[in-house]
Steps between C-alpha positions, in 0.01 A plus 500: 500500500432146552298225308245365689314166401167355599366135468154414539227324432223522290227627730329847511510465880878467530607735244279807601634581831849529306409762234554754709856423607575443115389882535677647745853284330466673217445827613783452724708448233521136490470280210250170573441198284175299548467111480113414452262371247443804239105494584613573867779752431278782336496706789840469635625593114311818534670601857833448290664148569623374187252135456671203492185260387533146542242212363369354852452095539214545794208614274333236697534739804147615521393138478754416738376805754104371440519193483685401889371172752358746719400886478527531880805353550851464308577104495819332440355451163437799406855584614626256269364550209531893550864372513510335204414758290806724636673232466444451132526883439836534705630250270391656171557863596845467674727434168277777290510763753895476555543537131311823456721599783808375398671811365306717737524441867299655776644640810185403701248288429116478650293184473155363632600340822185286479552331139836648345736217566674624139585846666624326799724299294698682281547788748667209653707385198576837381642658840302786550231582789145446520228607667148284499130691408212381739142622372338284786545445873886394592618230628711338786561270749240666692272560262370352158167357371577166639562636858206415723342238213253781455600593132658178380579172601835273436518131471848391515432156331307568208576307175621768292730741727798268486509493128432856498827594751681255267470676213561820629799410713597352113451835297713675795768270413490643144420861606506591842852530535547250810222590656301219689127475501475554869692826451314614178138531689667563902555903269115531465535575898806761446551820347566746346170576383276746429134421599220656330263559825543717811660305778172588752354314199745170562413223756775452724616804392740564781689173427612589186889650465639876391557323143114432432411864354116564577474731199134530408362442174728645240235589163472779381223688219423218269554635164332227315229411733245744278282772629181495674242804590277467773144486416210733649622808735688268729322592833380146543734254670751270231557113561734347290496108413762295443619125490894546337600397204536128576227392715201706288324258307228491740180585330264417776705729749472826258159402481471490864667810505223709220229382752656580832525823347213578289297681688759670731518918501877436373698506205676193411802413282523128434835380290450095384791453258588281293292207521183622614232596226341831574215389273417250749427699791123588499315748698781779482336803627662809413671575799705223443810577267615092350831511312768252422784741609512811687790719592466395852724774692263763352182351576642427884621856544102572515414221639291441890549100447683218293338175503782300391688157547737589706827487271802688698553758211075569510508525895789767452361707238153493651682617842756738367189720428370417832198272342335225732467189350282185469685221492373216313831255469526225202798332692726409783788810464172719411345393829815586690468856371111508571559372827767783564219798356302378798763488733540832419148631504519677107234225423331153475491177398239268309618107411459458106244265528264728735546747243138600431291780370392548878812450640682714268253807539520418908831505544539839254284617744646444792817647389378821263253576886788502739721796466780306719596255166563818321724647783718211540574440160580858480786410801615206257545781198677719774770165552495483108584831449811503773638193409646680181399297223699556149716703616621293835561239249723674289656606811567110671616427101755781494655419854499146347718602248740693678495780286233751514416438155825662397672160390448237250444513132461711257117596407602556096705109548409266261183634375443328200496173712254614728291641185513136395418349843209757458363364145575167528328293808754228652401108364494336813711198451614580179845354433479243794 
């Protein structure tokens, strides 16, 4: 039996695809501890990892996400003050996070390869092996958003990046364990990792070495996402409507969406979140389902289309049932993953900013007429299905550890300190 610890960050998008290797730990026998914010760790409690909840610094994230130079392309500043913020939560979560672990070592530990630089670190420091998460498209030397210039663009002299590589290369003097800045960010290129997409799915995909583990999405059965019953007998086509849970504030876009739709011979499922008043929307025929939150796995399993933003973990879901999508993409990395839907023939892209009622209803259209969108997103769920998600994960974490899951610590071990760890979320910073 070994312990098994995650790290990651506060984002529904990121934690997801893991809650199904939690799973398939526990059931193996396993025992797992679980590092995120306790409004993010619901679901991974429930498969059976014992929540380690920590008080995040980035609850400017969102703003951080929204708010960047350009939608269409990642700048240097965006890059830097995306930076920042990990910066500033690295620094606060580091000491907190190797306290509540401090009597109660993992044998392996799992963080966000994109924003977990605490993971990285004290896997490091504490002498056991790690093994990064990827819920987007991987990257090497090959390969990344930056590549071609398409996706992002780099300025080597801008004001703030020497400051910024400063003050990192400083707080890896104080926690990265002699590790140099330049060999910090050169492992975003290396593995192990497990990477939450097929690899037909990956650019480049045939550059990428034995150690990058093209998993699939790893979810499982929400428990907590709620219920939802289809309306009518069901023998009209479903679309389902989505913009994330970041980039959904868009009233004029849901809007856009009621009067593509209101007249169409479908049913439609439209989810706005958070920020979004339903009250707002006018002209909502009755066809047209408008909720904050829907379990999204159950409205896709009977869905013919998504009409979404193009997040990684919407684009899987919507293709491990074998959905076609229309892409509408709210930034640069969500482009990438549009542009890759395409590539692939499961579905299309609109810009956000030709996002229109006619638009919208034209390019639903096009896909829900042409039977050939349907079929090739089926051969996407196909790659899904063989590239072993939860369970292929478990497998590249057990021949990690050596062991078969027969090693390691005890699963009864210090129980009352993980029942505390449980209760009590970790200050971050306290006692620095």
């Amino acid at each position: 039996m070994s312990h098994i610890a995650f790290f990651n960050i506060p984002g529904a998008g990121h934690v997801n695809p893991t809650v199904g290797i939690v799973e398939e730990l526990v059931a193996r026998g396993h025992r797992v501890s679980y590092a995120v914010t306790a409004s993010q760790g619901a679901e991974v409690a429930k498969a059976g990892a014992t929540l380690v909840p920590y008080e995040t610094t980035m609850k400017r994230f969102r703003a951080t996400m929204t708010k960047l130079e350009d939608n269409d392309r990642f700048t240097t500043g965006d890059f830097v003050q995306v930076l920042r913020g990990l910066l500033q939560e690295t620094e606060a979560l580091h000491p907190a996070l190797d306290r509540a672990f401090a009597d109660d070592r993992p044998d392996l530990l799992v963080y966000d390869g994109l924003s977990g630089w605490t993971g990285r670190l004290l896997a490091e420091s504490w002498g056991i092996p790690s093994l990064r998460s990827i819920p987007t498209l991987a990257t090497n030397e090959h390969w990344s958003l930056a590549s071609d210039g398409e996706y992002a663009s780099f300025d080597g002299e801008h004001a703030g990046l020497n400051e910024l590589y400063r003050d990192i290369g400083a707080m890896l003097e104080r926690l990265g364990g002699g590790l140099s800045t330049q060999e910090f960010f050169a492992s975003n290129d290396r593995g192990p990792a497990l990477v939450f997409i097929p690899k037909e799915f990956q650019y480049r995909s045939e550059t990428f070495a034995d150690d990058f583990h093209f998993v699939g999405p790893g979810w499982n059965e929400r428990k907590l996402d709620g219920d939802w019953q289809r309306r009518g007998d069901g023998e009209r086509p479903l679309v389902m409507v989505s913009l994330g849970t970041i980039h959904n504030d868009d009233v004029a876009f849901f809007q856009g969406c009621v009067d593509a739709f209101a007249d169409a011979e479908w049913d439609v499922v439209m989810a706005v979140g958070g920020q979004v008043d339903v009250d707002r929307l006018e002209r909502v025929p009755a066809h047209v389902e408008v909720r904050r939150h829907v379990p999204l796995l159950q409205v896709l399993r009977e869905a013919d289309l998504f009409v979404t933003h193009a997040g990684m973990g919407s684009v899987m879901e919507a293709l491990s049932f074998g959905v076609p999508i229309v892409t509408v993409p709210q930034m640069a990395e969500q482009r990438a993953n549009a542009d890759r839907v395409v590539e692939l023939g499961a579905g299309v892209r609109l810009r956000r900013d030709e996002a229109s009622a006619g638009t919208l209803r034209r390019a639903a259209e096009s896909v829900m007429g042409d039977a050939g969108y349907a079929e090739r997103a089926g051969v996407l769920r196909g790659h899904i299905e063989r590239s072993g998600g939860a369970t292929e994960a478990v497998d590249v974490i057990e021949s990690l550890l050596g062991t078969g899951g027969t090693g390691g610590a005890d699963a009864g071990a210090d129980a009352g300190t993980r029942a505390e760890a449980e209760a009590k979320p970790v200050q971050a910073g306290a006692g620095r």
